[in-house]
PDB file as gemmi writes it, atoms N, CA and C in Angstrom:
CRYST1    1.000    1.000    1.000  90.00  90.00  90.00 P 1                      
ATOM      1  N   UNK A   1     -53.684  31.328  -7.481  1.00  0.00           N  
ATOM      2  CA  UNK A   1     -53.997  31.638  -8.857  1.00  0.00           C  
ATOM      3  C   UNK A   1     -52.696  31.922  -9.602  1.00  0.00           C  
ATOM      4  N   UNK A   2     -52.752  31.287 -10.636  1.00  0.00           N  
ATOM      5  CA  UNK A   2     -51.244  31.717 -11.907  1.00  0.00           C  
ATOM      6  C   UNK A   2     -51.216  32.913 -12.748  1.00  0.00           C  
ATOM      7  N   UNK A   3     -50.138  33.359 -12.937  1.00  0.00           N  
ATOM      8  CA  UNK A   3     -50.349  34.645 -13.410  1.00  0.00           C  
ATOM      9  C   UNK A   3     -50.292  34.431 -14.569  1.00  0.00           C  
ATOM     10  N   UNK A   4     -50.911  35.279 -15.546  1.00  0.00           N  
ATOM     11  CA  UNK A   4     -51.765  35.078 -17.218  1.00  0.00           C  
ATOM     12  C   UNK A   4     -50.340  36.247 -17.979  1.00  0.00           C  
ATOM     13  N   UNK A   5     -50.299  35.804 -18.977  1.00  0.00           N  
ATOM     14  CA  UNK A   5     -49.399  36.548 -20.068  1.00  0.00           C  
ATOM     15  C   UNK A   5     -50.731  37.493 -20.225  1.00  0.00           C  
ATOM     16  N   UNK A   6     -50.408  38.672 -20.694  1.00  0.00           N  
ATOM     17  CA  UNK A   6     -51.410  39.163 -20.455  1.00  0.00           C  
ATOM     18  C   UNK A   6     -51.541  39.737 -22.438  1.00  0.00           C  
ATOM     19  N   UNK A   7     -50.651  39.263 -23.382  1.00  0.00           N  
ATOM     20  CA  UNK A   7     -50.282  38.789 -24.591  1.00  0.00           C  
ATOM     21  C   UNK A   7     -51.316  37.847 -25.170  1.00  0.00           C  
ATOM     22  N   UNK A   8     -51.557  36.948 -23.901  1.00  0.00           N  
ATOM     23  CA  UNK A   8     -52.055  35.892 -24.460  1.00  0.00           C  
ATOM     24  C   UNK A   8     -53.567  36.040 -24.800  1.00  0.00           C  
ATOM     25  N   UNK A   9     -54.301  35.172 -26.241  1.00  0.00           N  
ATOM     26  CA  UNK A   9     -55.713  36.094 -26.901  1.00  0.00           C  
ATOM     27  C   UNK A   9     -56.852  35.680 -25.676  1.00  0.00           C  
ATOM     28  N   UNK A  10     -56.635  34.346 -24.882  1.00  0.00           N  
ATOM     29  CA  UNK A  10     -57.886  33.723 -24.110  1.00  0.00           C  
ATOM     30  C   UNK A  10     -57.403  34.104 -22.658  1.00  0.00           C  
ATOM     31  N   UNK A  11     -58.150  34.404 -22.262  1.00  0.00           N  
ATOM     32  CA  UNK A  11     -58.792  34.485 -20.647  1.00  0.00           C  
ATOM     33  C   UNK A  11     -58.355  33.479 -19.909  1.00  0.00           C  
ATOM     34  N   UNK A  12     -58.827  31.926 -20.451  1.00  0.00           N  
ATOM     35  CA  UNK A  12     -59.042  30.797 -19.809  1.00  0.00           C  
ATOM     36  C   UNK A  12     -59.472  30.857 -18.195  1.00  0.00           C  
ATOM     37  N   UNK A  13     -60.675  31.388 -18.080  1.00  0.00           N  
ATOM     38  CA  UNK A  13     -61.361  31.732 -17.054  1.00  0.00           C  
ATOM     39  C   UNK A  13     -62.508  30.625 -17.013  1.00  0.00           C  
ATOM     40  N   UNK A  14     -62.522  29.499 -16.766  1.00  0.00           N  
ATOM     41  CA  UNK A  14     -63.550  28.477 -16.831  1.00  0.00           C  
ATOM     42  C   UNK A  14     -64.761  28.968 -15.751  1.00  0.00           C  
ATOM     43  N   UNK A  15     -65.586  28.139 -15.977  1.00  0.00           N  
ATOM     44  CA  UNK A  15     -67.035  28.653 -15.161  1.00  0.00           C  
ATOM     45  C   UNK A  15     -66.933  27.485 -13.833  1.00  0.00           C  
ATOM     46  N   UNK A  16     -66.505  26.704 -13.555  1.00  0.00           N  
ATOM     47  CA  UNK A  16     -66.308  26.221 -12.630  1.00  0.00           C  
ATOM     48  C   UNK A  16     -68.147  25.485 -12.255  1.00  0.00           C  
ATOM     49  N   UNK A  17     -68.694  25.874 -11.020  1.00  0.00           N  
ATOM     50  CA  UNK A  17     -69.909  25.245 -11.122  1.00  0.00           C  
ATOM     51  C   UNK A  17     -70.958  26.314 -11.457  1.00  0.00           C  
ATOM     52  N   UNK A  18     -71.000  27.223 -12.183  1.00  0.00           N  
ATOM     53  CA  UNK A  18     -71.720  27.650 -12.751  1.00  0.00           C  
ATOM     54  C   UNK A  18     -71.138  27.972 -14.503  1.00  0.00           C  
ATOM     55  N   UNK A  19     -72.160  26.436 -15.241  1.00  0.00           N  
ATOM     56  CA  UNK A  19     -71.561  26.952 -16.093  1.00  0.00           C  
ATOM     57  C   UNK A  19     -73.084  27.429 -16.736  1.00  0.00           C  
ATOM     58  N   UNK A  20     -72.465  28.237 -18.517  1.00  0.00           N  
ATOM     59  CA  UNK A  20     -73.204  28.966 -19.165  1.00  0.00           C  
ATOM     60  C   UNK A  20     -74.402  28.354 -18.657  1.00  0.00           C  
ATOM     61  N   UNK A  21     -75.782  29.076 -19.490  1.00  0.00           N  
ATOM     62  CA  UNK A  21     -76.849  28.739 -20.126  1.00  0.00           C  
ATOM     63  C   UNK A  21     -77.229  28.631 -21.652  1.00  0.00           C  
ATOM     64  N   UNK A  22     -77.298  27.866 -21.917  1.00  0.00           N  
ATOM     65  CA  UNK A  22     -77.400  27.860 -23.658  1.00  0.00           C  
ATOM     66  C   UNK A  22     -79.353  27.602 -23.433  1.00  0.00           C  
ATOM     67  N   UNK A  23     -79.715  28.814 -24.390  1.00  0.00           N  
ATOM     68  CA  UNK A  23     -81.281  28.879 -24.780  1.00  0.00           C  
ATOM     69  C   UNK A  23     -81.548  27.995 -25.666  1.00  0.00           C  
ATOM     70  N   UNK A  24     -81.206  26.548 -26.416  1.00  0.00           N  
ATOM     71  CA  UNK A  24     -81.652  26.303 -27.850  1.00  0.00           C  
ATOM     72  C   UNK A  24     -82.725  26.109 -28.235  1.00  0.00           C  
ATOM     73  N   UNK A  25     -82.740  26.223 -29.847  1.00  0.00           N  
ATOM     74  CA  UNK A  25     -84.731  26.855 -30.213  1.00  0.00           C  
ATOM     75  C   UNK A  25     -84.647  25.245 -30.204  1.00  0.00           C  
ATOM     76  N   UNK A  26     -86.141  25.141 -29.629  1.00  0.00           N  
ATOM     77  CA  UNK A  26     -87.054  23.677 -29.677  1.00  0.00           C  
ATOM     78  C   UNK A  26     -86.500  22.645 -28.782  1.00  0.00           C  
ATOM     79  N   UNK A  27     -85.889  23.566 -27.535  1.00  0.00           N  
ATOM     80  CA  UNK A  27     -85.606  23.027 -26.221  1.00  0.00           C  
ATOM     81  C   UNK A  27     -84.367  21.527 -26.991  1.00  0.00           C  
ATOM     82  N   UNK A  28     -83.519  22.184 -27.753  1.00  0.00           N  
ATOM     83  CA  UNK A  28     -82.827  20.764 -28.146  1.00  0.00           C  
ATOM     84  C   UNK A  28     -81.302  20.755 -27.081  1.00  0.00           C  
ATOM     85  N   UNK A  29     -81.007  19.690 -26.787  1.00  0.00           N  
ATOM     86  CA  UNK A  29     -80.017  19.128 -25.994  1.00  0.00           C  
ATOM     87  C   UNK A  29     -79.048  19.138 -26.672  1.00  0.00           C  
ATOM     88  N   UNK A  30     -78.502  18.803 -27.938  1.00  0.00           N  
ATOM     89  CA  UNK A  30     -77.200  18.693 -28.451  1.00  0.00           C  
ATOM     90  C   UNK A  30     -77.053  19.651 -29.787  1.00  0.00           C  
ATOM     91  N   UNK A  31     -76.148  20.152 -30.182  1.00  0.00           N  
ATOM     92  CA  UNK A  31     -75.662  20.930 -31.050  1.00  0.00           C  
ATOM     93  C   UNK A  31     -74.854  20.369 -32.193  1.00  0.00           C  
ATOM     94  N   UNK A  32     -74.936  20.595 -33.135  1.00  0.00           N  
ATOM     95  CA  UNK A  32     -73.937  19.458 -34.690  1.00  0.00           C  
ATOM     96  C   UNK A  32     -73.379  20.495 -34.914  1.00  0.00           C  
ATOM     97  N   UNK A  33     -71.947  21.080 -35.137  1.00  0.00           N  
ATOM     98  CA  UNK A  33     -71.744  21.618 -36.283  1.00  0.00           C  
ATOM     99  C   UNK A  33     -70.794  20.964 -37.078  1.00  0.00           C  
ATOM    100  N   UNK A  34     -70.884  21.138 -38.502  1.00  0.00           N  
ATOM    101  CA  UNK A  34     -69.578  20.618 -39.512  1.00  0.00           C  
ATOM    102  C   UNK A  34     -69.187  21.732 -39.786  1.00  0.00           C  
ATOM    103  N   UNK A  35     -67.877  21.303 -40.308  1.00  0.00           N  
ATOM    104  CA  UNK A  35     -66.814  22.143 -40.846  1.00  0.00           C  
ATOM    105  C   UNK A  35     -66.030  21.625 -42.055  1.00  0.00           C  
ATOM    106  N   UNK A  36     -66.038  22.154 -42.909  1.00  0.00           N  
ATOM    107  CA  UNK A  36     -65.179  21.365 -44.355  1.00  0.00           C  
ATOM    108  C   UNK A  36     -64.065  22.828 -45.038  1.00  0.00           C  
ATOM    109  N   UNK A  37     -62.859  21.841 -44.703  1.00  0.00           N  
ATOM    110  CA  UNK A  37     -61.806  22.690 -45.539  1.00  0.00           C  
ATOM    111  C   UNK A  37     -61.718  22.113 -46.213  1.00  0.00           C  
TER     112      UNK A  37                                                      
END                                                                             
């Protein structure tokens, strides 16, 4: 394992084979978001 700045803002702790669970309403599979600057 590499040692982390401990400065630095992220973790970068990946989930490896367990990743999250995402609940979405109406059992949907994909997520959109936009963004406009």
């Amino acid at each position: 394992m590499t040692k982390i700045d401990p400065a630095y803002p992220r973790d970068l702790i990946g989930y490896g084979r367990k990743p999250p669970f995402a609940d979405w309403p109406g059992q949907a599979r994909v997520a959109v978001q936009f963004v406009l600057n």
